[in-house]
N, C-alpha and C positions, 0 to 999 in steps of 0.2 A: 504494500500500500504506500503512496506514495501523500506529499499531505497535501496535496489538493482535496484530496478526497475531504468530504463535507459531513459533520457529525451534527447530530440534534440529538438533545438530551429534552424527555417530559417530564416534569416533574418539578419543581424550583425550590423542592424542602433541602433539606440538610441533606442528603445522601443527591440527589439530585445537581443540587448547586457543585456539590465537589465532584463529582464525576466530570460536570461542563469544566469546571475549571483545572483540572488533568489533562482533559482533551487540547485545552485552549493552552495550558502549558506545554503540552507535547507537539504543539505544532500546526496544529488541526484549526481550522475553521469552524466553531461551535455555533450552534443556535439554541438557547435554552427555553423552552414553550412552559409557560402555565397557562392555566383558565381563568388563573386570579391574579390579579393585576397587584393585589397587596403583595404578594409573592412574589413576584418580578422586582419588584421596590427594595420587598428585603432581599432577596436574594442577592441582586447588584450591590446593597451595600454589601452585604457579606463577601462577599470574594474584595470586591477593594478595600475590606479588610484585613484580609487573609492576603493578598498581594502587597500591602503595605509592611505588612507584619515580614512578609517573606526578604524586604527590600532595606528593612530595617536591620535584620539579621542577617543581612548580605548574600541570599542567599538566589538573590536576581540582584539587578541593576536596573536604573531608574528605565536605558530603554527596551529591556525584556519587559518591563512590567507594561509600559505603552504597547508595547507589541502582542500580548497576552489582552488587553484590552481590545484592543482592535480585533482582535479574532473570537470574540465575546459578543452577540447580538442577540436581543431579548425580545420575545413577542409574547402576545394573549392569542394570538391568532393563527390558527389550526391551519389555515390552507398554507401559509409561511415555513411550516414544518415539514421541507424538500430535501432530504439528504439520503447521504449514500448508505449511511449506516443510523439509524434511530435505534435510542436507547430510553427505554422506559422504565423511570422510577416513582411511578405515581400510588397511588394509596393500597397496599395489601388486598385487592378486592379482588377477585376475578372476571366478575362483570364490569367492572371500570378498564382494567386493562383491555378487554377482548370490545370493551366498546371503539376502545382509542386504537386499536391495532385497525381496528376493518373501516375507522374513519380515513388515518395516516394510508393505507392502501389502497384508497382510491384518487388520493394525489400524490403517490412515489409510482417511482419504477418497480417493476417487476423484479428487477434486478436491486434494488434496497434490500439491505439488512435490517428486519430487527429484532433488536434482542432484549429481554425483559429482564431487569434487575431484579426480579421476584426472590425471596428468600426462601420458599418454601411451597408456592401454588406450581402444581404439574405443569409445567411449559409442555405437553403432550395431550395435555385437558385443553388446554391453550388453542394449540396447534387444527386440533380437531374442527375448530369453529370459525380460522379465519383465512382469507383467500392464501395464498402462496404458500403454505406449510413449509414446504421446503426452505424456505430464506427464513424461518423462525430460528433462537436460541437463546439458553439460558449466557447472559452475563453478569454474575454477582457479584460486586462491590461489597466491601467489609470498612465499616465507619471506625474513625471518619475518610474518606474516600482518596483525598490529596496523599495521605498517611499510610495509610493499611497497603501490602505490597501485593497480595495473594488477590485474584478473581477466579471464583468458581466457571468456568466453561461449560454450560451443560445440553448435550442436545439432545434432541430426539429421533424415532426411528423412521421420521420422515426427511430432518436436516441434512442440507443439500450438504458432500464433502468437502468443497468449494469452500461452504459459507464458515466451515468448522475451522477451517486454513486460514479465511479472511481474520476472524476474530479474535484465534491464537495468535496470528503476525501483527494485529494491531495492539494489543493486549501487552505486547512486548513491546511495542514504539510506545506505549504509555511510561513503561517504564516499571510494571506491572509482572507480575510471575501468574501466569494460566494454569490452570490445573483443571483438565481435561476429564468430564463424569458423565454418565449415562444417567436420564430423568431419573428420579426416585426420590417419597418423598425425604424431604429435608437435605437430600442430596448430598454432600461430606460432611461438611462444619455443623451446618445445625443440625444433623443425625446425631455427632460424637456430642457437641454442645449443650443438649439436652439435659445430658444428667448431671452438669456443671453448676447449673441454674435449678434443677428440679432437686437436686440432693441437699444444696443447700438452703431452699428453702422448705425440705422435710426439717431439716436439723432445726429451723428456727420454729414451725409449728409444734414440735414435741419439745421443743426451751431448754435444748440442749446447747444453742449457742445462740447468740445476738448475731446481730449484723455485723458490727464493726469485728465483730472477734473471726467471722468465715472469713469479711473480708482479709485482714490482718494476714490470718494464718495461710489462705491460698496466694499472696503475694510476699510473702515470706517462703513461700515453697518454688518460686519460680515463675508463678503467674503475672501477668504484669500489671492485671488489673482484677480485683476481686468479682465475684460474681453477682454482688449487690448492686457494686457500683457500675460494672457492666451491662444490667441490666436498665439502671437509668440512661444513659449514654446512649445505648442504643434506643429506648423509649418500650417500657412497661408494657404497652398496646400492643406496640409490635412485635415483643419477645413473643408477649403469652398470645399472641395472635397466629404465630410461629410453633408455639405447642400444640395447640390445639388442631391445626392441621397436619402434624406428622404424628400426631397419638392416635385422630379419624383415620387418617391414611394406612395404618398401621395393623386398623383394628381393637385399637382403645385398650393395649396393655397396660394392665396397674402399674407398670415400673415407669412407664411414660406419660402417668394422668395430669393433667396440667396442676399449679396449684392454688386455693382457693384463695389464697392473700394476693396472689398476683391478679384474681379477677376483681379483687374489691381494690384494690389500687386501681384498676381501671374503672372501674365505675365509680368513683372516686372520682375522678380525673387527676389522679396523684401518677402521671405519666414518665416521673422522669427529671431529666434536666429541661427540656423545651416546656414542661409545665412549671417549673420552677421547686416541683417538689414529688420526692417519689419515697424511695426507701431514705434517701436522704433530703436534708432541704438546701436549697441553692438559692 
């Protein structure tokens, strides 16, 4: 791939904004789409603040960071959303994705990639309901996006070979390490992940440990981030959003039942760090 090639990222939350701003680092000509124009607003600040911060720490110069800007273009508007590879990181829904895939396909090519940032919905369940199956695939980002080095590659048993070669070479012009899986759910990370987050919130419902003491002692063993605090960061809704469809997918094994503090933190709205307040306050 060469960088002419044109990316569009959906999506302009927190996983969304830093994937655009990877792209837009790496060379690529970005477009980043929401529906909500409040989102655009933050989004842009947010990268030119993470661009500031990167400039500050010397870690660009003042004219990379122009040049990353420039290849940076923001829209609300759907039919704007022309590229060679679209990448979708819009809300954990199923029906929202497959809405916005079979819209975006009817003004890209044939030949467009896209690939959905899903962490856990079947890209195969996906795949079944929207034109071009073939050019479909899993690309999963690990938050925060700029940062985290690993992308899950996941296809399915209709993805074109072509598109699976496009995505591992670009994947690597990100500056990114691919790790190449066949659908299923939870796919690598959040299969093994699971019981990282579910064990330690067994220990806290039987009061055999607090939060700060799991957290403490799995970052003391080599973790780099506890699984409490982990789970805010990433955001409450979407962990236990993440369990609950690889426990259904599964078959609903007791080792894998989601767990009940995590649903009343969501319904709460005690989501995390973007609520301001989850397992811990911020």
């Amino acid at each position: 791939m060469n960088r002419s090639t044109t990316i569009c990222v959906c999506g302009a939350g927190t996983m969304g904004s830093g994937i655009a701003q990877v792209c837009a680092q790496s060379g690529f000509a970005t477009i980043l789409f929401d529906v909500n124009e409040d989102m655009i607003v933050k989004s842009r600040s947010g990268l030119n603040e993470r661009l500031q911060l990167l400039l500050q720490k010397e870690k660009i110069d003042a004219a990379e960071k122009e040049q990353i800007i420039r290849r940076l273009s923001f829209t609300s508007i759907i039919n704007e959303c022309k590229a060679d590879i679209i990448i979708e990181a819009i809300s954990e829904q199923k029906k929202a994705k497959l809405d916005l895939f079979n819209q975006l396909t009817l003004i890209n090519s044939p030949q467009t990639i896209f690939a959905t940032n899903t962490s856990s919905i079947s890209i195969s369940e996906i795949a079944k309901e929207i034109d071009h199956p073939s050019q479909l695939i899993g690309m999963h980002f690990f938050n925060p996006a700029p940062i985290m080095k690993l992308v899950e590659i996941i296809k399915t048993d209709k993805t074109n070979a072509s598109v699976v070669e496009t995505i591992i070479s670009f994947t690597k012009q990100l500056n990114k390490i691919p790790v190449l899986c066949n659908d299923a759910p939870g796919f690598i990370v959040n299969r093994v992940a699971r019981h990282y987050y579910l064990e330690a919130m067994k220990l806290l419902e039987a009061g055999l440990a607090d939060i700060e003491t799991v957290d403490t002692v799995m970052e003391a063993s080599g973790f780099k981030m506890g699984p409490f605090k982990l789970m805010d960061l990433i955001g409450i809704d979407i962990n236990y959003s993440v369990s609950k469809i690889v426990w259904e997918a599964l078959d609903k094994p007791e080792r894998l039942k989601p767990s009940h503090i995590q649903q009343q933190k969501v319904t709460e709205g005690a989501l995390g760090r973007k609520s301001g307040k989850g397992f811990y306050q911020y």
